[in-house]
C-alpha positions as CSV (number, residue, x, y, z in Angstrom):
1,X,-20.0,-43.8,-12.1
2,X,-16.7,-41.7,-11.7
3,X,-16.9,-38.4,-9.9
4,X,-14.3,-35.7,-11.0
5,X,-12.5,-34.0,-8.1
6,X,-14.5,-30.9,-6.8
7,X,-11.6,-29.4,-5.7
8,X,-10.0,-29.0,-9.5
9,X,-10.7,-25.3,-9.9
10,X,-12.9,-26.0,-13.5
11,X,-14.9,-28.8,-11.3
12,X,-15.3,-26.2,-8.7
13,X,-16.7,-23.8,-11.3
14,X,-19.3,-26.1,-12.8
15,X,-21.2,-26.7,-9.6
16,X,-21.3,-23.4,-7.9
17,X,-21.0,-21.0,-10.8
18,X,-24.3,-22.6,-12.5
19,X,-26.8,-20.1,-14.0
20,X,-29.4,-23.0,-14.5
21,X,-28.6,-24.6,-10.6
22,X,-27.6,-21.4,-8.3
23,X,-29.3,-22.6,-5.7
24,X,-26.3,-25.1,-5.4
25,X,-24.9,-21.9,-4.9
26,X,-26.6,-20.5,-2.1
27,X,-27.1,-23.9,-0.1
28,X,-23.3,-23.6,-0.1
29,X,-22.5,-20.0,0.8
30,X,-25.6,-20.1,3.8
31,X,-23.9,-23.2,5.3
32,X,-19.8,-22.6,5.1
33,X,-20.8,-18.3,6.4
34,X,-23.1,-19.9,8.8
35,X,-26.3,-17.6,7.7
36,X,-29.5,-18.0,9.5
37,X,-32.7,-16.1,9.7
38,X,-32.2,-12.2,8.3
39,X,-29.0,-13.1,7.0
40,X,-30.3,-16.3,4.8
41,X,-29.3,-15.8,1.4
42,X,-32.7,-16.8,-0.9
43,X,-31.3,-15.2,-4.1
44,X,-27.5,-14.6,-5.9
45,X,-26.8,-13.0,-9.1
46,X,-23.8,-14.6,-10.5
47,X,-21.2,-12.2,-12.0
48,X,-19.4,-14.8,-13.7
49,X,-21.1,-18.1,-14.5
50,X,-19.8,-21.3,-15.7
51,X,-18.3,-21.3,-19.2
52,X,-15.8,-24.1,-19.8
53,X,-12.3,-22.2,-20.1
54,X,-9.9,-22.5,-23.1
55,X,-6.9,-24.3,-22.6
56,X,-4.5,-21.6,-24.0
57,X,-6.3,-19.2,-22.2
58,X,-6.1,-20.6,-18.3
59,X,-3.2,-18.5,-17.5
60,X,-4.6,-15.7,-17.4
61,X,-8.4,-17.3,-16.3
62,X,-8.9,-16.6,-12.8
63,X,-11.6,-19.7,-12.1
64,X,-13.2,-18.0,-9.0
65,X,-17.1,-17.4,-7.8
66,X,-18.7,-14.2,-8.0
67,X,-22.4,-13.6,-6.7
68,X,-24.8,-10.9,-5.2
69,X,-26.9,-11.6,-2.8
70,X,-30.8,-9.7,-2.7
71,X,-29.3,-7.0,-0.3
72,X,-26.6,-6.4,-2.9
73,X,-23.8,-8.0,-0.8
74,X,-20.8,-9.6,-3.0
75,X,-19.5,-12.7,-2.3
76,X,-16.1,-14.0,-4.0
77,X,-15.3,-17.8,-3.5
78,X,-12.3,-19.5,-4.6
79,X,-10.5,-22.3,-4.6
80,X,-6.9,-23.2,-3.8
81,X,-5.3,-26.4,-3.9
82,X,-1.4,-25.5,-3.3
83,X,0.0,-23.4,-0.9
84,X,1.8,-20.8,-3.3
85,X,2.7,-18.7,-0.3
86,X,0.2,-15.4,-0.8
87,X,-3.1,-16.3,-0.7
88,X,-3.5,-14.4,2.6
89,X,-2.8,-11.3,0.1
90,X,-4.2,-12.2,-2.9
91,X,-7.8,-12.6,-0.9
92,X,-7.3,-8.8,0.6
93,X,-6.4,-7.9,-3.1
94,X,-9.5,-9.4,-4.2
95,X,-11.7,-8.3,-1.5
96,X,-10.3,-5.0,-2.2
97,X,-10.6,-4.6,-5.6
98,X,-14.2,-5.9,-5.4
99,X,-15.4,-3.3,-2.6
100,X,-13.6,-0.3,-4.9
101,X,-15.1,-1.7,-8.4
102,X,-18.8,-1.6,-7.1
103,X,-17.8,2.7,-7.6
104,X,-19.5,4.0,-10.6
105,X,-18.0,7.7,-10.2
106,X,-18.7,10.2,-8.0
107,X,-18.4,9.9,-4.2
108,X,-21.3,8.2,-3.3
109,X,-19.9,5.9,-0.5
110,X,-23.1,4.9,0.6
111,X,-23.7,2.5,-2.1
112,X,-21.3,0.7,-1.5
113,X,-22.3,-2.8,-0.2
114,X,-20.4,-5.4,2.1
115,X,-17.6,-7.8,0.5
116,X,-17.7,-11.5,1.6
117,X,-14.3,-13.5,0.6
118,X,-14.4,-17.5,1.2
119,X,-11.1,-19.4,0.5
120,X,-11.6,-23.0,0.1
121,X,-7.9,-24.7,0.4
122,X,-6.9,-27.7,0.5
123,X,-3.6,-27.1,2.4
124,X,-3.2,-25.6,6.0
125,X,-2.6,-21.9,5.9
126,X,-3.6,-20.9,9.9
127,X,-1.3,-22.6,13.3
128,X,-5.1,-23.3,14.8
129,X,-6.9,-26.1,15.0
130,X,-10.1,-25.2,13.4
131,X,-10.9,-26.3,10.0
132,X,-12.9,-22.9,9.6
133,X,-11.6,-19.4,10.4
134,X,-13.8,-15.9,10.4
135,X,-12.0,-13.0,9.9
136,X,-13.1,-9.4,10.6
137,X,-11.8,-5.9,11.2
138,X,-12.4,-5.6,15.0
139,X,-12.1,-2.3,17.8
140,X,-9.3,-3.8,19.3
141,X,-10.5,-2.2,22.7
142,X,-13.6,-3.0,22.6
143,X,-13.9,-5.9,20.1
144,X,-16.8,-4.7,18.6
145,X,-16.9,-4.6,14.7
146,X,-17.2,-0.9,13.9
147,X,-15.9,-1.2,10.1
148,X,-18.4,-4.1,8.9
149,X,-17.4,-4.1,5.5
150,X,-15.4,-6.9,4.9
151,X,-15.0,-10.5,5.8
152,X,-13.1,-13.4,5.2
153,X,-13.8,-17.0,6.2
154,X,-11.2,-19.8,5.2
155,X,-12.1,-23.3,5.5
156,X,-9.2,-25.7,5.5
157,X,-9.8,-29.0,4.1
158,X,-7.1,-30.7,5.7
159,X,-8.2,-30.3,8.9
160,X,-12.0,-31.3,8.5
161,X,-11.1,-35.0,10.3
162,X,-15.0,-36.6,10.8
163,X,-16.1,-39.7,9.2
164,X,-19.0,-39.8,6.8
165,X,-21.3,-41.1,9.8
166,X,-20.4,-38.4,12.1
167,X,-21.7,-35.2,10.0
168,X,-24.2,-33.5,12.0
169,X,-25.3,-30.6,9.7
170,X,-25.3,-29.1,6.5
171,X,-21.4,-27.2,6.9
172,X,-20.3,-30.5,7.6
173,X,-22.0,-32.4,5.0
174,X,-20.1,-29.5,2.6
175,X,-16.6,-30.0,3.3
176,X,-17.3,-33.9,3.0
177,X,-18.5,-33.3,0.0
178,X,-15.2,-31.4,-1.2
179,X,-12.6,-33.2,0.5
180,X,-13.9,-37.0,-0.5
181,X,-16.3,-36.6,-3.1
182,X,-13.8,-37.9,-6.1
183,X,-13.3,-41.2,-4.2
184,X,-17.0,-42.4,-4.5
185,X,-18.6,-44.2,-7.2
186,X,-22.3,-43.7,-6.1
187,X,-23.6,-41.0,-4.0
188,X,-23.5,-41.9,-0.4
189,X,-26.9,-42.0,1.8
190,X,-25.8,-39.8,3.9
191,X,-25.1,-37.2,1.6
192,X,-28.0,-38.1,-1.1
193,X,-30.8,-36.9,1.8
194,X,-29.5,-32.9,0.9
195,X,-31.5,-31.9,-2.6
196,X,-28.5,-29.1,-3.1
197,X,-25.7,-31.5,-2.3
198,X,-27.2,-34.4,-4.6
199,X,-26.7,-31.9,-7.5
200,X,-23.3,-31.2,-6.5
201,X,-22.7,-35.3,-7.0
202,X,-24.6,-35.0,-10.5
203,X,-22.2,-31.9,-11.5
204,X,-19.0,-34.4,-11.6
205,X,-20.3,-37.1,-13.4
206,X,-17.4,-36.7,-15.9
207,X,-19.9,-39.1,-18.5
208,X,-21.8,-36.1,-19.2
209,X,-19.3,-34.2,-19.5
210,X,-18.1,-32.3,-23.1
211,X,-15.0,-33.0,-24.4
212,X,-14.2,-29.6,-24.4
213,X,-14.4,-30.2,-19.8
214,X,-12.9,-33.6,-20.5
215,X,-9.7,-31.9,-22.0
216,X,-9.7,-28.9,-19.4
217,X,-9.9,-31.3,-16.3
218,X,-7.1,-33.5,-17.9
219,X,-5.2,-30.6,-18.7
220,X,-5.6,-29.1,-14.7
221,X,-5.0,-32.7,-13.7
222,X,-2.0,-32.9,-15.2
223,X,-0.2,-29.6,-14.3
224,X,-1.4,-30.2,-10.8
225,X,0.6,-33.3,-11.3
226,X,3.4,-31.3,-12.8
227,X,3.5,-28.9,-9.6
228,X,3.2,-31.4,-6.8
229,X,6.4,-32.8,-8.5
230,X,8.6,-29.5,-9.1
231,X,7.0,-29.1,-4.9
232,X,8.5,-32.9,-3.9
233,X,12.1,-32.4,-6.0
234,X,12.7,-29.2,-4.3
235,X,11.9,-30.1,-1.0
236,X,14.3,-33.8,-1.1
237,X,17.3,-31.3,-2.5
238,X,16.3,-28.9,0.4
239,X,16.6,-31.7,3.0
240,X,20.0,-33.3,1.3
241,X,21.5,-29.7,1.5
242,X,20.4,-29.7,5.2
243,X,21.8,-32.9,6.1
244,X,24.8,-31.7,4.6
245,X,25.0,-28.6,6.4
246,X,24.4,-30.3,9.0
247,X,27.5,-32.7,8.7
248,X,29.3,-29.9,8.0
249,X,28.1,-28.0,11.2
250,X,28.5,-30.9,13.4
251,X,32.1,-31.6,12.2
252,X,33.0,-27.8,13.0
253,X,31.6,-28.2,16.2
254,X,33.8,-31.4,16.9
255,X,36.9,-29.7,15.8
256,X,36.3,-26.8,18.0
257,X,36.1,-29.1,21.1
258,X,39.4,-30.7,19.6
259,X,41.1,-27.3,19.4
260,X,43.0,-27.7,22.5
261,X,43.3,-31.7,22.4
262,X,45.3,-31.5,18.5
263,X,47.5,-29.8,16.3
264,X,46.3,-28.2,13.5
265,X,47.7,-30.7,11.0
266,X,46.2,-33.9,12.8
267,X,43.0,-32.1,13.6
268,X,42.8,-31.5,9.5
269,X,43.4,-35.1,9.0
270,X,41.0,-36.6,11.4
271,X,37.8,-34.3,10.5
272,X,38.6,-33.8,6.6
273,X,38.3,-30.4,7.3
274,X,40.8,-27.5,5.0
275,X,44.2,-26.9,7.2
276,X,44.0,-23.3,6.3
277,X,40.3,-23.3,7.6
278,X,41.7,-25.8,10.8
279,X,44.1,-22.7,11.3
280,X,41.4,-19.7,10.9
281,X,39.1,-21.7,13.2
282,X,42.0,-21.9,15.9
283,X,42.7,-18.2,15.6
284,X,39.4,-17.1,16.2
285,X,39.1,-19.6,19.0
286,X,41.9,-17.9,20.8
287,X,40.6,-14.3,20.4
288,X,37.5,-15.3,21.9
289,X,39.1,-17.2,24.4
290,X,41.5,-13.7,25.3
291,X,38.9,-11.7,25.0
């Protein structure tokens, strides 16, 4: 058996976005937001189920989770592989936009109902250690949450570290599933024991898949591909202009401390550094050395 990768946004979709399977769905949002007793979600309307995207069309698909709970509560979950530098933003945007939507004219403020944003990334986005981050508008004097409208948890793949025989609950028998699932070929044990999970595993079985997903997938495969290349070329050009500026740097620095030792002319020869910029640098040595 081959298991797709859950984190490809249209793999993503399939399992949590499933009308026939939302309890998938639910398993997932109790466990990663940590929701026990009152809070337990036991029913979620999804906005925007699963329908396999058209190719031509993916530019302007946004491949996110949208659900309602039974209180009303809306929940947006996405997905985000590569660090494009504003997801931060784009998840107040969303949150946003979602709290100001639920508006259906008038000024009846009362109806509206709490926002619940869950990044999923697989890249680092926070300087702590955590692999999971709440966030909430608090009183800063008093640290209470006055303004209970909104929150935002991010879980961050890269940091979730523990080995398959070291998961200790349902959260952490989650992010196992998204950060290793593709490497399996058969369910493990330890993750075959959770009913909701199990179907998760049965979601990627790319065998029973249409070719319709087969040809997404591929297609998100292989710009991901495309990106993490454009990503690696720009970063070795960044680090040979650095070394070179740093050459450069480090040469000015030794001509400085030769100021005083050789002439201009000999100084040029010796660092391969412009006699006109040999003569500059002495000038402006000497001013600051007068002034």
């Amino acid at each position: 058996m081959k298991f797709a990768d859950p984190k490809n946004d249209m793999a993503f979709k399939k399992i949590f976005g499933d009308e026939h399977h939302k309890e998938v769905l639910i398993s997932f949002l109790n466990a990663i937001l940590d929701f026990q007793d009152e809070q337990t979600i036991v029913e979620v309307t999804l906005v925007n189920p699963y329908q396999v995207p058209k190719i031509e069309a993916l530019k302007e698909t946004i491949l996110d989770i949208k659900a309602t709970n039974q209180k009303g509560e809306q929940f947006i979950v996405e997905m985000q592989k590569n660090d494009q530098g504003d997801f931060a933003k784009r998840s107040l945007y969303y949150t946003a936009k979602a709290y100001v939507n639920q508006m259906d004219g008038g000024d009846n403020y009362q109806q509206l109902e709490k926002v619940y944003f869950i990044g999923i990334l697989d890249f680092k986005m926070f300087e702590n250690q955590n692999c999971v981050s709440r966030h909430l508008i608090l009183n800063q004097e008093t640290q209470t949450q006055d303004l209970a409208d909104f929150e935002f948890c991010f879980v961050e793949l890269p940091k979730f570290k523990k080995d398959l025989n070291e998961l200790e609950n349902r959260f952490e028998r989650w992010l196992y599933f998204l950060k290793y699932a593709s490497s399996f070929d058969l369910i493990p044990a330890e993750l075959s024991t959770d009913p909701q999970i199990e179907q998760a595993f049965q979601a990627l079985l790319m065998f029973g898949w249409s070719k319709q997903e087969m040809d997404v997938y591929d297609y998100m495969c292989l710009q991901e591909g495309s990106r993490l290349d454009q990503l690696r070329t720009a970063e070795q050009k960044g680090m040979k202009q650095g070394m070179k500026q740093g050459i450069e740097q480090g040469i000015e620095q030794v001509a400085v401390q030769l100021l005083d030792i050789l002439d201009d002319q000999t100084l040029a020869e010796k660092t391969g550094l412009n006699l006109t910029w040999v003569q500059e640098l002495r000038k402006a040595h000497n001013h600051n050395e007068s002034s």
